[in-house]
N, C-alpha and C positions, 0 to 999 in steps of 0.2 A: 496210741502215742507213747513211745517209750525209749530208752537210749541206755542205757547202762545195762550191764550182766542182770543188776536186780530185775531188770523189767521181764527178760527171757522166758526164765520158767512160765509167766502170766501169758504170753503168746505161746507158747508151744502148748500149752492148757488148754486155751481157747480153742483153736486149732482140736486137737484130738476132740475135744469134746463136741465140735462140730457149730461152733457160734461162727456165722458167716463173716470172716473179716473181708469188709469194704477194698482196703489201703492200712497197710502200715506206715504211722508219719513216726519219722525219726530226724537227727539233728545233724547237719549237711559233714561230709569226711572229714574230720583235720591232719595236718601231720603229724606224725608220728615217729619215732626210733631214729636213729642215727641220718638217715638220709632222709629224713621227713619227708617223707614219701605220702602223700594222703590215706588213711587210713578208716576204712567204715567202724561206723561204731556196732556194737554187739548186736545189736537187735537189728539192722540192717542184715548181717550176715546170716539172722537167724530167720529172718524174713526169705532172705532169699534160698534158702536151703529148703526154705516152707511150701516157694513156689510162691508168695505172696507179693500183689504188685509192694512198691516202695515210693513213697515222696518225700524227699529232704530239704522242705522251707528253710532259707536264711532267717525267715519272719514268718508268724502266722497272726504280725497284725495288718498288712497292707489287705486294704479291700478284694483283691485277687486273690490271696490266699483264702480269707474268706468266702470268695462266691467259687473257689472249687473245691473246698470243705461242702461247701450248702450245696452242688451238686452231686456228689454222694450221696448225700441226704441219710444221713446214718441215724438209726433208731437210737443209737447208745453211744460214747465215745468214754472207751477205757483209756485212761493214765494212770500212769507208772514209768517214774523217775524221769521225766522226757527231758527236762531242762527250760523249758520255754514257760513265762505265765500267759495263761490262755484270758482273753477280755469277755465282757460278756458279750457279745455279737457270737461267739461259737459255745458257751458256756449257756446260752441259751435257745440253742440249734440243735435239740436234737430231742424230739420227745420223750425222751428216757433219761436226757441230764448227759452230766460227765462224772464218769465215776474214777475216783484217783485210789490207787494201793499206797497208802502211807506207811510207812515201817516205824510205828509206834503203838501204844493204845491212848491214841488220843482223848481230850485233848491235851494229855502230856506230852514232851517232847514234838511241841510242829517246829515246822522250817528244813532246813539243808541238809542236816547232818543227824538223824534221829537214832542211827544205828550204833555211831560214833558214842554219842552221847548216853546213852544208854549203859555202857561202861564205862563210861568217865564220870558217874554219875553214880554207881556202885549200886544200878538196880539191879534183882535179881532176877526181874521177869518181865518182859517188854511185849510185843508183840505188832500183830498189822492191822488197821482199820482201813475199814473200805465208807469211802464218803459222797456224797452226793455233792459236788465242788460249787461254790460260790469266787464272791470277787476275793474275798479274804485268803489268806494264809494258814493253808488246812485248817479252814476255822466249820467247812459246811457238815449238813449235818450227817449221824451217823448212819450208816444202812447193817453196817456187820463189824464185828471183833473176833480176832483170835490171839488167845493167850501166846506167848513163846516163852520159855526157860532160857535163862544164863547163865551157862557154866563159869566155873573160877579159872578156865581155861580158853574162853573163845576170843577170839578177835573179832574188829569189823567185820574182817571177812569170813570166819564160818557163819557168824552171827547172820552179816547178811546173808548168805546162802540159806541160810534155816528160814531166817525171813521171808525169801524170794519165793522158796515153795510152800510156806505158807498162806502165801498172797494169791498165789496161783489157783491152789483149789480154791480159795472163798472168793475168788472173784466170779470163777467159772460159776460156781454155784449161786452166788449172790445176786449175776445178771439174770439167771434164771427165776430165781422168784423173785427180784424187783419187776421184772417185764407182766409178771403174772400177781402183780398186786398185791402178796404177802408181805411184804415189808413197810411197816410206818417207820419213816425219817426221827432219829430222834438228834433233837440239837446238842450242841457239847455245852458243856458247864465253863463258860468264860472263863469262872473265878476259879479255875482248878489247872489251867493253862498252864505249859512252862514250855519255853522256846530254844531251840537249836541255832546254831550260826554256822555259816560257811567255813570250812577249816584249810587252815593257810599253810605253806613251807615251814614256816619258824615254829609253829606251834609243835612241830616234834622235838624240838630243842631242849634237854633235858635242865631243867633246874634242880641241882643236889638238894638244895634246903629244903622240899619238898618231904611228906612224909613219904617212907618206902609202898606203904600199899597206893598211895597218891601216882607215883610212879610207877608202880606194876599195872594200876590201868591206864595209864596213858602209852605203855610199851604196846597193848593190847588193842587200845582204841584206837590207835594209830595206826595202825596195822591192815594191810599196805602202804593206807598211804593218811600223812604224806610220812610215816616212818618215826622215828626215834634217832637222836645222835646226840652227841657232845663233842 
């Protein structure tokens, strides 16, 4: 389950590496560029270049969505970036769990926007946790971590692209010894938590009064989207 660039690298992983995907679920076309013309999202196209079937739920809470999830019957359900929150009726369908790539090292930075904030946030070293997902907000517990480095040069977007194939290998690897019983779950430390939020139009909007490094990561955090202007 995945829809954004970030999620890519973690399917085309799986794939080489030979884990059988079921169905890739990803997030129905929307329009897009000048003629809004419906447009698939990333992983869709990457799906289908893969040769992998594809299903694009408007919901995946209506009971039909549900009982044609549970007819797969999937030992494992990887997430990354999908967009949708999953309930427990499929969060507890599948003997292996639902394991989600977060672009943090949890439990710092959960929510929407972990990559953004990371440099708006002036850490030097972030990285990706791989989670065993609960009803919470990447709050379940941990299976894997990897460090990532932050250059005084990266944007969201290289950032996320270091992130992406980060996430890839330790996913691939991490199904493998969850399925073979190496790994105990460890829980995250509530009290060490710190939250992301969805990032809006305006919030590129530059305020002068700000200090100058203040503003050089937000030129950087913003980066593509939603931009920088005054």
């Amino acid at each position: 389950m995945g829809t954004s660039e970030f999620a890519v690298p973690s399917l085309r992983r799986l794939v080489r590496d030979q884990h059988d995907i079921l169905t890739v679920v990803t997030q129905p076309d929307h329009p897009a560029g000048r003629g809004r013309a419906p447009a698939p999202p990333p992983v869709k196209r990457a799906a289908q270049e893969l040769g992998l079937p594809v299903w694009q739920p408007e919901s995946l809470r209506p009971p039909e969505a549900v009982a044609h999830l549970r007819e797969l019957a999937p030992e494992a359900i990887v997430v990354a970036a999908f967009g949708q929150i999953l309930r427990p009726p499929i969060l507890e369908m599948p003997p292996l769990g639902c394991l989600n790539i977060h672009g943090s090292l949890l439990p710092k930075l959960r929510g929407a926007s972990p990559i953004a904030f990371a440099i708006l946030d002036g850490h030097n070293e972030t990285g990706v946790t791989i989670i065993l997902m609960d009803p919470g907000m990447d709050t379940g517990s941990i299976l894997a971590q990897q460090a990532v480095p932050i250059s005084d040069q990266d944007t969201a977007e290289s950032l996320g692209v270091a992130l992406a194939l980060a996430g890839a290998g330790l996913i691939s690897e991490t199904l493998l010894r969850w399925a073979r019983g190496e790994i105990t779950p460890q829980p995250q430390d509530d009290s060490q938590a710190t939250y992301t939020r969805i990032l809006h139009k305006d919030d590129g909007r530059i305020d002068w009064n700000k200090p100058a490094e203040q503003l050089w990561r937000e030129v950087r955090a913003y980066y593509p989207w939603p931009g920088t202007f005054t």
